[in-house]
Each structure stands twice: as C-alpha cells, then as structure tokens.
C-alpha positions in Angstrom: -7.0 -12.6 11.5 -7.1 -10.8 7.9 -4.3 -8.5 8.5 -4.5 -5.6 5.4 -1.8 -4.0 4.0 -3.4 -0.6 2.3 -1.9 2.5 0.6 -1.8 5.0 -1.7 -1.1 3.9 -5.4 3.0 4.2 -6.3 3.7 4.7 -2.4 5.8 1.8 -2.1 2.2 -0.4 -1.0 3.8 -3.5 -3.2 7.3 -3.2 -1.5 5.3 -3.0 1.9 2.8 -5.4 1.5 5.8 -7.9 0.6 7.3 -7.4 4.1 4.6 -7.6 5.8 4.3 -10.8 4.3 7.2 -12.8 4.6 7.3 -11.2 8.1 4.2 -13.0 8.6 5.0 -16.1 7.0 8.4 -16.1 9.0 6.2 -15.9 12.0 4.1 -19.0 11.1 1.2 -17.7 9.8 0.0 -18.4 6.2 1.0 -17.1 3.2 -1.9 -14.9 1.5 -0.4 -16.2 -2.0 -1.4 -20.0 -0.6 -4.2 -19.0 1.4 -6.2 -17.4 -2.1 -5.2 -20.8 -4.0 -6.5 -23.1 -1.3 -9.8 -21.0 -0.1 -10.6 -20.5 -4.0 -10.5 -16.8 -3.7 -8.9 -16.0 -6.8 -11.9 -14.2 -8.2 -11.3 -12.0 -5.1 -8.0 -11.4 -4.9 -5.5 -10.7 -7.5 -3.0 -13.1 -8.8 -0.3 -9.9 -7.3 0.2 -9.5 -4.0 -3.5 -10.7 -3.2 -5.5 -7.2 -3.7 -8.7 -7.1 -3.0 -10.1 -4.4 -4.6 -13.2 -2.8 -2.8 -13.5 -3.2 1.2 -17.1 -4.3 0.6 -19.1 -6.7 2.3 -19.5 -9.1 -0.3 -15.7 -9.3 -1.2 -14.6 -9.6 2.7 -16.6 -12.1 4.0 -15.7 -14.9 1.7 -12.0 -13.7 2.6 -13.3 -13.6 6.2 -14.1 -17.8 6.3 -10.4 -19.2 6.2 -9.3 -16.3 8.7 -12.2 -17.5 11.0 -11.2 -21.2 10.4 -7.9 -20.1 11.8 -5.5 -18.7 8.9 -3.7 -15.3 9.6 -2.8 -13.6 6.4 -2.3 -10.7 4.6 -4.2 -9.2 1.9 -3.7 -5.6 0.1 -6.1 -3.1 -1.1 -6.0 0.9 -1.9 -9.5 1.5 -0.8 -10.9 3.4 1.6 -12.6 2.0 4.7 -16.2 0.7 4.4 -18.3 0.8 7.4 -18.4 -3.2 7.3 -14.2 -3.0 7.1 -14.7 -0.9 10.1 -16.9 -3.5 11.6 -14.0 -5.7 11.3 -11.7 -3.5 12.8 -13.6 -2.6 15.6 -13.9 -6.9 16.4 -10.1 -7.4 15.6 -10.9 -9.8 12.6 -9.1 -7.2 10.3 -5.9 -5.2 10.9 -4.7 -2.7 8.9 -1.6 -0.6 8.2 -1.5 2.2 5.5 1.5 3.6 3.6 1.3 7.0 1.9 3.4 9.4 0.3 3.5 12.7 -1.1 0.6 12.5 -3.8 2.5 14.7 -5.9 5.3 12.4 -6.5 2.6 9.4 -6.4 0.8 11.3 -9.1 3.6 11.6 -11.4 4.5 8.5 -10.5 1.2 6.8 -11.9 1.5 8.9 -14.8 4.6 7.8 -16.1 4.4 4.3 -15.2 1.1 4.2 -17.1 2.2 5.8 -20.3 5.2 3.4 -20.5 3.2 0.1 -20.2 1.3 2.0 -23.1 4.8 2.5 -25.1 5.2 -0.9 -24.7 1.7 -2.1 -26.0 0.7 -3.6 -22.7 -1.7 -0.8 -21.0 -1.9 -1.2 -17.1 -4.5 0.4 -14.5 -2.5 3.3 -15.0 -2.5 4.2 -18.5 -5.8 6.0 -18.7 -3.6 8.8 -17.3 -3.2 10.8 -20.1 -2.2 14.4 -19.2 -2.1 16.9 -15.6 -5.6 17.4 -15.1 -6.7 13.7 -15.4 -3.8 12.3 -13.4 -4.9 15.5 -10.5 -8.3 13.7 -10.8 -7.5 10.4 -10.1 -5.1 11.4 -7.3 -7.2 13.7 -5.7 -9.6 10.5 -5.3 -6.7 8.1 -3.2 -5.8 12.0 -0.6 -9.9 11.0 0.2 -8.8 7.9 1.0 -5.9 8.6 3.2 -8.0 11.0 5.0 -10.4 8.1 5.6 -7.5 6.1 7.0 -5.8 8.5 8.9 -9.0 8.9 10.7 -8.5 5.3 12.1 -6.3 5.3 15.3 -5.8 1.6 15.6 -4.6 1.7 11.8 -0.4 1.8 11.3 -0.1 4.8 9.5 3.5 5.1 7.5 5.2 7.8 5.0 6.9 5.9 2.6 9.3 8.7 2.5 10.4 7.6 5.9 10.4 3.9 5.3 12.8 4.7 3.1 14.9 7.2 5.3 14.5 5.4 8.1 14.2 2.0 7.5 15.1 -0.3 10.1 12.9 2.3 12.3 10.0 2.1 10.5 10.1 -1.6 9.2 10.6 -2.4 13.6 7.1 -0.2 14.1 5.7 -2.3 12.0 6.9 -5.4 13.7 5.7 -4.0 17.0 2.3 -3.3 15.4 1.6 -7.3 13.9 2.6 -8.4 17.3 5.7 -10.1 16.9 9.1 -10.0 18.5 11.2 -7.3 17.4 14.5 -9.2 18.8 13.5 -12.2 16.4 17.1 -12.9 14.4 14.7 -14.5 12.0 12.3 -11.9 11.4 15.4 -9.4 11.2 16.3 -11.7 8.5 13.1 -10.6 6.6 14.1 -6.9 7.4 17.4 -7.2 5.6 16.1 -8.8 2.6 13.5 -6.2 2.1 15.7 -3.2 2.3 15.5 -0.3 -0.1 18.5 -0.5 -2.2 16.8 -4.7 -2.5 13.0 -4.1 -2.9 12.4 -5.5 -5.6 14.9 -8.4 -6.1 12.9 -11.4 -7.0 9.7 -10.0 -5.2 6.9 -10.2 -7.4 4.1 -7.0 -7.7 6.6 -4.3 -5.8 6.6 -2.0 -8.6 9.3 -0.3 -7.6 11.1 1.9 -9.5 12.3 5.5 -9.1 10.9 6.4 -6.2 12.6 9.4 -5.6 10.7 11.8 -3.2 10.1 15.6 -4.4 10.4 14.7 -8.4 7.8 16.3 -9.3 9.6 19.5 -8.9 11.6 18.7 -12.0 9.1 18.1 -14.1 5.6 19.7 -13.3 6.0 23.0 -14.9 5.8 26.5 -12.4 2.1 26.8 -13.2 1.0 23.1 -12.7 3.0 23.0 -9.2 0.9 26.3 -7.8 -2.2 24.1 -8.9 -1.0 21.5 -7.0 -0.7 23.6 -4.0 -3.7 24.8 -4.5 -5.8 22.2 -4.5 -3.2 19.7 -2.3 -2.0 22.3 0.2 -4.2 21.7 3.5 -3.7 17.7 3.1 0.3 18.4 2.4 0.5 20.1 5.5 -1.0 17.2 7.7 0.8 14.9 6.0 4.0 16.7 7.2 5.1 17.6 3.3 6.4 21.6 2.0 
C-alpha cells in the first residue's frame, strides 16, 4: 500500500510526513527514502521527504509497482486529489491523511520563508511570493485543495493547530488510522521523538520554524486582514478558525 501524507504548504506537512514515517518504518514497513532509491523513482519523487508532486496517473503508477510487489510506504504531496488518486483510494492501494492549518498563518508563513531563502541568494518554491496580493493568490489555490480533501471521508483529516495542542491525541489518531497498535512501546517511542518542542532535531525536510498560530494578526495590516476575511471567511468557518 502507497500510504500519502498530504497538506497544505507551511502546515507542519514535513513534520507530519516524518512521523508518519518512522511510525511506519518502526512498524516494518519500508522506508519511502529507500523505497525511491531502490525502485528508481527519483525522477518522481523528491530527494525531501519523497514528494510527489502532481496526483497524476502517469507519476502514480510507476510509484504504484513496488507497492503492488509488496512495499508499504509513504510518500508526500500537496495536491489535490485526481480522479485516478481517487481510483486508488476507492481499491485501498493509496491512503491518505491531510494536515491543514489556518491559511492565513500558512500564507504568511510561505511569504516569509520565501523572501529569506531570497536574502540568502538561494531562492526556494516560495520566493516568487513577492507581496499580499500574490501570496492571497497562491494560497487561495492550496483552500481548493483542502476542500478537495475534506471532501474524502476515508481521508485523516488533521489541524496542525491541534497537533500541536494536542499532541499525543492527535499523533494516537493517526496511529489508529495506519492500522497499527496504539499500545506499541515502540511506536510510542516514535511519538516522543517527534514531539513539538523536537520537530525538527535531525529530521531532514520538516521546515519547521515559527509556527505560531494567529501571527498573522501582528503583521497583516487592519485593511489586508478584512481582505482576508473576505475572501477566506466561509472556508475559516469550516475549518473551525475566528
């Protein structure tokens, strides 16, 4: 099985896709790190915490072959669901889980992390953020998305605002969810090592920096924060944010 970790850009979807992981591996399964070096997938999947880009057909099903040859793995994405991901999810050869948080943090967040990669002469996926209205744009575009995945019940939907609040909670769901057993000292192990004030210690591609929910207060001016609302408001409310 291709288990995918998905979410929203600067949601924590590094830090999560880590766990889910070593949780993984701890269980047995295959590491997707080995998994892209031994199927020669490394067109397909990035170097980091094995991203596959687009959900299409012709980047799955070469990821598809060592999970039908018996590999379970993880792979990460912050696409949307394609109808041939669906496919996959409807047969049980792909599982996914989605983390998410509020896009007005996650929008700043992309912001800033793209204009300091630029300060520092090494421009990332992020640095084409150059003011409000283009980093609303490109936001905008991954709230479509988590519509898309929220629309998919046997997807693990998770706020990374509560990961973080309630972490043990959360990180158990997601046990639960892969199938494994909760009570597992070793997996519990995993759990520890990936807590908040940690994420990030020696784990490559978690990105993690800030992340401190309702920022964006402090820094999006009175006017930029009603446009926000504007144009955010109906998906803030079902996502459970002010």
């Amino acid at each position: 099985m291709i288990i995918l970790s998905a979410g929203m850009p600067r949601a924590g979807s590094g830090w999560y896709y880590n766990l889910t992981n070593d949780l993984i591996v701890t269980a047995g399964y295959q590491d997707g790190r080995q998994v892209r070096k031994r199927y020669h997938l490394e067109r397909i999947l990035t170097e980091v915490n094995c991203n596959i880009g687009a959900l299409t057909a012709k980047r799955l099903i070469p990821v598809l072959i060592p999970s039908l040859l018996g590999n379970t793995f993880v792979i990460k994405a912050h696409a949307g669901p394609t109808p041939f991901a669906q496919h996959l999810i409807r047969s049980r050869r792909l599982l996914p889980s989605y983390i998410y948080r509020d896009p007005r943090d996650a929008m700043l967040s992309a912001y800033e992390y793209g204009q300091r990669a630029l300060e520092k002469g090494r421009p990332n996926a992020f640095s084409h953020l150059t003011d409000f209205k283009v980093s609303l744009d490109f936001i905008m575009e991954y709230v479509h998305i988590w519509d898309m995945w929220m629309a998919d019940e046997s997807t693990l939907h998770t706020r990374y605002e509560d990961l973080k609040l309630d972490y043990q909670r959360e990180s158990n769901r997601l046990v639960a969810f892969l199938g494994l057993n909760v009570n597992n000292p070793a997996l519990q192990e995993v759990i520890e090592k990936h807590r908040p004030d940690r994420a990030g210690e020696g784990q490559m591609g978690t990105h993690f920096s800030k992340g401190v929910s309702g920022r964006f207060r402090e820094v999006y001016t009175a006017e930029e924060q009603e446009i926000l609302l504007e144009k955010l408001g109906p998906y803030l409310e079902r996502m459970g944010y002010e």
